[in-house]
N, C-alpha and C positions, 0 to 999 in steps of 0.2 A: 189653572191660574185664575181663573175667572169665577170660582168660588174663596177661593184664597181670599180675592181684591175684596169681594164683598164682606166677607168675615174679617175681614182686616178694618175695613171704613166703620161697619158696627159695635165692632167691638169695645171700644175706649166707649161710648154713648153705653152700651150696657153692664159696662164694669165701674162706668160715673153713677150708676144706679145702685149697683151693689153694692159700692161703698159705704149707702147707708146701711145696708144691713150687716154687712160685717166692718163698724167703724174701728175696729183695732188692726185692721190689714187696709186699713187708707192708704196710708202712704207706700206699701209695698204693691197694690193693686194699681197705683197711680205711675207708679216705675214699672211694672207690666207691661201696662200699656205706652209706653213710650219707648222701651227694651224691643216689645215686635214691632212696631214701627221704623227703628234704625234696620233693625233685619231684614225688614221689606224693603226700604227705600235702596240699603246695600243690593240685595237679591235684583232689584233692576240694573244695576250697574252689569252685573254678571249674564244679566238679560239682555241684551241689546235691540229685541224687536216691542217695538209699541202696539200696547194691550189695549183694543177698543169695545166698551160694554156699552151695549144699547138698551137703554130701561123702558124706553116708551117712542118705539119707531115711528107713529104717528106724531111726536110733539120735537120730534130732535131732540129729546134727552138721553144724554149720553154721557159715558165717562171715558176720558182718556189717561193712561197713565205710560208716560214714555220718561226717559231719563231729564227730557226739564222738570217733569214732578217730582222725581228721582231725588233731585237736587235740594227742590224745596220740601220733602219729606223727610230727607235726610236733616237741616236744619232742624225742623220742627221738631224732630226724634232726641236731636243731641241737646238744644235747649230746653226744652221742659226738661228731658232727664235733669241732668244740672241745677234748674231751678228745684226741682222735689229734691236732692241733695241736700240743697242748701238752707231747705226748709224741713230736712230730718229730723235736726234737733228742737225744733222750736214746738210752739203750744200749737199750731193752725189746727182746726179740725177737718173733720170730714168733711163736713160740707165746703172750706177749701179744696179737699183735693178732689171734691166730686167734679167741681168747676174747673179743675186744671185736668181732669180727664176727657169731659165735654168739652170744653175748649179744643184740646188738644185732638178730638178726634173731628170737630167741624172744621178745623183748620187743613186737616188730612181731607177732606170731603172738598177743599173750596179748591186744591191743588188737582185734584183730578176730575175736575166740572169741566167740561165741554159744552156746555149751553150756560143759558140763561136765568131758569128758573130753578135748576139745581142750584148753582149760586148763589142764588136769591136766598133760599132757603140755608145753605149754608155759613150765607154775610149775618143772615138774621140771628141763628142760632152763636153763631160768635158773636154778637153785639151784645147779647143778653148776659152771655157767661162773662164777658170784658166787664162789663158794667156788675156782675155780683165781685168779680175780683178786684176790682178798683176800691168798692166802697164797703170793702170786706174790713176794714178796721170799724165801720161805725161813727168814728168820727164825721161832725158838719162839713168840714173840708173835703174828707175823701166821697161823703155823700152828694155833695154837690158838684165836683169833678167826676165825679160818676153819672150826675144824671146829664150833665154837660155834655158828657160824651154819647150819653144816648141819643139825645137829644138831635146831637149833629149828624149820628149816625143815621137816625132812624127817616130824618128829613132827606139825607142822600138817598137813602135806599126809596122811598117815594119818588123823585127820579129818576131811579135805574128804572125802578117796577114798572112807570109808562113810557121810558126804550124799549123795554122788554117783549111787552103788547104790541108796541108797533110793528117790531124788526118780527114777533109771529103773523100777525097782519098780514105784513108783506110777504112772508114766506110759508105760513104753513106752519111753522117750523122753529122751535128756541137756540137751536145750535148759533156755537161763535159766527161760524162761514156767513150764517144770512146776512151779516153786517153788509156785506157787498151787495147786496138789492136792496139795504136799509132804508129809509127816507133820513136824508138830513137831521134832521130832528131828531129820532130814534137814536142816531150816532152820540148827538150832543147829549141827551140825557140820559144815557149808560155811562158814558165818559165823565159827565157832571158828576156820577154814585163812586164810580169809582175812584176818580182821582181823590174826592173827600175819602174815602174809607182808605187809601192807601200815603194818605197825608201828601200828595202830590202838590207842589208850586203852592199858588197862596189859600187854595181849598185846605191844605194841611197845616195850617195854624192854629189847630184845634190842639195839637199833639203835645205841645213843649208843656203845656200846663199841665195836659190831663199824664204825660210819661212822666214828668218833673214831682208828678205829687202825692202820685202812686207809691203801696209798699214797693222798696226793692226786689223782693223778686218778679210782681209784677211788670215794673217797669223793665226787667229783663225780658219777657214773657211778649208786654206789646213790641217792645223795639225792636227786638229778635227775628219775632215770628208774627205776630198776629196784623202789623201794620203791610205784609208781601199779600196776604189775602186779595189784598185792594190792586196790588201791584201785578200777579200775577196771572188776570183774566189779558189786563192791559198788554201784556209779553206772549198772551196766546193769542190775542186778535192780530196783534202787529205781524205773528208771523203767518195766520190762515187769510189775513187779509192784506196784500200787499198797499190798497188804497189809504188803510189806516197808518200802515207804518212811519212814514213823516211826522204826522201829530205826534205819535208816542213819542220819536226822536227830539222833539221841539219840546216837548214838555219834560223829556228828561233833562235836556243842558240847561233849561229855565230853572228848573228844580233843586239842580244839582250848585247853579250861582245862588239863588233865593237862601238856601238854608248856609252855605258857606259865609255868604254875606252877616247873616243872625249870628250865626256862632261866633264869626271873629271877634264881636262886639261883647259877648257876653258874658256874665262874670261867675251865674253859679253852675259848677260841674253840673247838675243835672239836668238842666233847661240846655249847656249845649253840647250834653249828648242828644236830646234830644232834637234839636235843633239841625246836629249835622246826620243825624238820621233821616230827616228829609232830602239833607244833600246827597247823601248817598244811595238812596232811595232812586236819585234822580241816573245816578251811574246806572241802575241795573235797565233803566227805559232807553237809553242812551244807542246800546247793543241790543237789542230784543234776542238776538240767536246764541248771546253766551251769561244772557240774563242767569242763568242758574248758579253756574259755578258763583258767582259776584255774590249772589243771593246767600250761598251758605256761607264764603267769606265773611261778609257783612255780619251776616246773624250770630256766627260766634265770636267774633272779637265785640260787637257792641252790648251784645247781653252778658261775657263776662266785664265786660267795660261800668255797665250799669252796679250788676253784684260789687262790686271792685270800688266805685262810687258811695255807694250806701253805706260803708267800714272806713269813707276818709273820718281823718278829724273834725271834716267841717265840708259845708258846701261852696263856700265863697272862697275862690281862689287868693284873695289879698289876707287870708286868713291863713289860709295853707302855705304861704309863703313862709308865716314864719311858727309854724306849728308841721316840724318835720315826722314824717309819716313812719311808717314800717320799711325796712330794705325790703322787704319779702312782696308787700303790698306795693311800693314803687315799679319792683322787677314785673308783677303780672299786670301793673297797670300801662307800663314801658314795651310791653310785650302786643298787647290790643291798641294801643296808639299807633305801634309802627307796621302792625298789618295793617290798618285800615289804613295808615300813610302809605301804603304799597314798599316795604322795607324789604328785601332778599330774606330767602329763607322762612320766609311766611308765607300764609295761605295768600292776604292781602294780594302782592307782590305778582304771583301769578294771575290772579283774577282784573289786577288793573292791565297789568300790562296786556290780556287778552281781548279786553274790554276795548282799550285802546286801536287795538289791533282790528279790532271790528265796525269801527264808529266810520263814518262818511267824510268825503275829504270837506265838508264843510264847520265840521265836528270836530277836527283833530287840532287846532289851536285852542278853542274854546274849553274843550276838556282837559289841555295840560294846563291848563291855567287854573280850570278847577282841583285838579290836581294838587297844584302850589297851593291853593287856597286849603286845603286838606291838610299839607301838611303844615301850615303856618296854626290852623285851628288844633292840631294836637301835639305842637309844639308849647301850647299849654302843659299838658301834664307830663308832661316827658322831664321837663325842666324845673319840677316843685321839690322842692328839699327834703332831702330823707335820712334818717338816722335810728335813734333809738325810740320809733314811735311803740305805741300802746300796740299790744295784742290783738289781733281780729278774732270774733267768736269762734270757738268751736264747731265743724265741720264746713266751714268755708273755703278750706282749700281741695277739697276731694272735687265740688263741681268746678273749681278753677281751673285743676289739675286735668279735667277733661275739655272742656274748653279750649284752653290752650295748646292742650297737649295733639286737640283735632286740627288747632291751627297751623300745627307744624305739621303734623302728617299729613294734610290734605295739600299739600307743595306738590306731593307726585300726579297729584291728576292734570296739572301742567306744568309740567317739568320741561316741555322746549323753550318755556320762556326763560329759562336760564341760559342767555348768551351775555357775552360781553356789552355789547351793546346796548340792549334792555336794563344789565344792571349798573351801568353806567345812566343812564336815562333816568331810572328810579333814585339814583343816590342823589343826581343830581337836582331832580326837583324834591326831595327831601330837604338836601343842602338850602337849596336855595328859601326855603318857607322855614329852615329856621332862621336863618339869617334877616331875612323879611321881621321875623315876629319879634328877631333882639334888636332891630335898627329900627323899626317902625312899630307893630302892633302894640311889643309892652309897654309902649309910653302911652299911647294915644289912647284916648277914654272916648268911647261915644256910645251916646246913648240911643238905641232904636227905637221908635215908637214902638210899644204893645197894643194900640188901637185897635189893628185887626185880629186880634184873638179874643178881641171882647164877642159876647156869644150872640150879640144881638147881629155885629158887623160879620161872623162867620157864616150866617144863614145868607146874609145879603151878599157877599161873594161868591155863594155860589149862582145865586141869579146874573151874574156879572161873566161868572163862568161858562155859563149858558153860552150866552150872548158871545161869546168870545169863540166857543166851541163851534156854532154854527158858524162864525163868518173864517173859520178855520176848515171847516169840511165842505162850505160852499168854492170854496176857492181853490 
């Protein structure tokens, strides 16, 4: 197994190489490698003992791969495929899918890092590939939303890098665990890297611009998969370090309000998927111990949610109102709104309700209320008029169709949460956030400041972050 794992992590990085040499098998070499990666990820379900690789006994670099990566490589398997689906037919070249291979395989590398400097290494190598596929049209706009992102990224990851030296400093050693012999400091400036890279609370108001303005399949790509990166170092410290775990808690229900907040307010479909991407983001920090399952939830309802996005008639909801869509395109966008609303019969559904089930009794008011706010935010599209709209391109329903179709299958990996009660609980904060959004939300117009997503004030929150970190780990 422990050559497998390694020919598995290198493989997409050496077949994103190949691609240039055989550029007429791009896109079938690009689905390869995302084809054994679902294989893998499944093969650990059937696995149930955790596989631990030591690369460098002396530095603590190591690789873990147990069924929380499981979760999150199964993810990352099912949306890229999806995405290269739905970029079959199109003009992208090679050098697209060379980047959606690399990508795709440093994303696989960040899920089963066990330290710190593999991470590092890993965050790095995805920041670069995100920023070629961002500004992969050329265009001024995607160019500059591209270097935007770098830019945020690259300043976070200069924070992680001197946590990273400390917490070896103090140990010897780059693994998760030394966080517990940390210095203070150390804590806050790994926490400062990550929460930016994983769009966490107000560090992640880097996202709605740079998800919002990206090609669509892109914006499938970060919102799916590439923004847990950041999210799930945060879900392995919480559970190797019990000291940490509160902070993650506290920044999940922060998270989880911050982004439901933005989204109720806002008017174009793609700023609040992205938007309540960060809310939900904040759900998977909330449970650190069922982060996973939520994880793959999440990633397939809002990446075919985004695809789904990209084929409306328009982006401005007051426009969609009266420019009725596709019944076909209503039904799969009807279908990803009510799993991420926690709706029966969806993946959703069990993932909230388990989530719920795990959170602290100081946590269980405040997250059904995010909750409500959930479903009052996708009570937006649920309720946009549909009829005899225009045809969506060609080959758009084959990655919907998987998608979706993983949203209803993956119901059985918790299947005890179907009792009466539970789905009595689900309908009724469903109930209740639409009801909210036809007596209250759809009248009310308010406009949120965009102040803090300007690029100058993103650098300077995270120095605020800092600041906030340390008087959070001193205490």
């Amino acid at each position: 197994m422990n050559n497998i794992t390694i020919a598995w992590i290198a493989l997409p990085l050496f077949l994103g190489f190949v691609i240039y040499l055989l550029p007429k098998l791009d896109r079938y070499l690009a689905l390869f490698v995302a084809l054994v990666s679902a294989g893998y990820a499944l093969s650990l379900f059937f696995n149930q003992s955790q596989l631990t690789l030591s690369l460098l006994d002396n530095f603590g670099v190591t690789l873990v791969v147990d069924q929380l990566s499981g979760y999150f490589i199964l993810t990352n398997a099912l949306v890229t495929t999806a995405v290269i689906l739905y970029c079959w037919r199109s003009d992208k070249t090679a050098f697209f899918y060379t980047q959606i291979a690399i990508l795709h395989g440093s994303v696989n590398a960040a899920f089963v890092s066990a330290d710190f400097i593999s991470l590092y290494v890993a965050l790095e190598v995805i920041g670069i590939a995100a920023f070629l596929l961002i500004a992969y049209s050329r265009t001024n706009r995607s160019i500059w939303v591209g270097l935007r992102y770098m830019f945020v990224s690259n300043t976070a990851m200069l924070f992680y890098l001197v946590g990273a030296v400390l917490v070896y400093e103090a140990n010897g050693s780059f693994a998760f665990a030394g966080l517990s012999k940390a210095p203070t400091e150390a804590i806050a400036l790994i926490f400062v890297g990550l929460l930016t890279k994983g769009g966490i609370f107000v560090s992640g108001l880097w996202l709605p611009l740079t998800h919002s303005e990206s090609e669509t399949p892109v914006s499938a790509l970060l919102s799916g998969v590439v923004v847990k990166t950041g999210v799930f170092p945060l879900v392995r410290c919480a559970l190797l370090v019990p000291e940490i775990d509160p902070v993650v808690r506290i920044f999940g229900v922060a998270t989880a309000f911050l982004g439901v907040i933005y989204a109720l307010f806002e008017k174009d479909t793609k700023r609040l998927l992205a938007l309540s991407s960060i809310s939900q983001l904040g759900w998977l920090l909330v449970a650190p111990e069922v982060a996973g399952f939520y994880a793959l939830g999440h990633g397939l309802a809002k990446s075919a949610l985004f695809l789904i996005a990209g084929n409306l008639p328009s982006r401005d909801f007051k426009e969609l109102q009266n420019q009725p869509m596709n019944h076909g395109l209503w039904i799969a966008l009807v279908m990803g709104s009510l799993s991420i609303s926690g709706c029966p019969l969806l993946v959703g559904f069990g993932a909230k309700m388990l989530t719920l089930e795990n959170v602290l009794p100081w946590q269980v008011m405040l997250m059904n209320i995010g909750a409500v706010g959930t479903a009052i935010v996708y009570a937006k599209f649920v309720f946009l008029p549909h009829g005899q709209g225009k045809d969506v391109k060609p080959g758009f329903w084959l990655p919907l169709i998987l998608l979706l179709g993983a949203l209803m299958a993956s119901i059985t990996v918790y299947f005890e949460a179907y009792t009466i009660a539970n789905i009595t609980k689900a309908l009724a904060i469903i109930g209740i956030g639409w009801l909210a959004h036809f007596l209250i939300f759809q009248r009310l117009v308010v406009n949120l400041p965009r102040v803090l997503e300007q690029l100058e004030n993103l650098i300077g929150v995270m120095s605020l972050m800092l600041l906030l970190l340390l008087g959070m780990v001193l205490a």
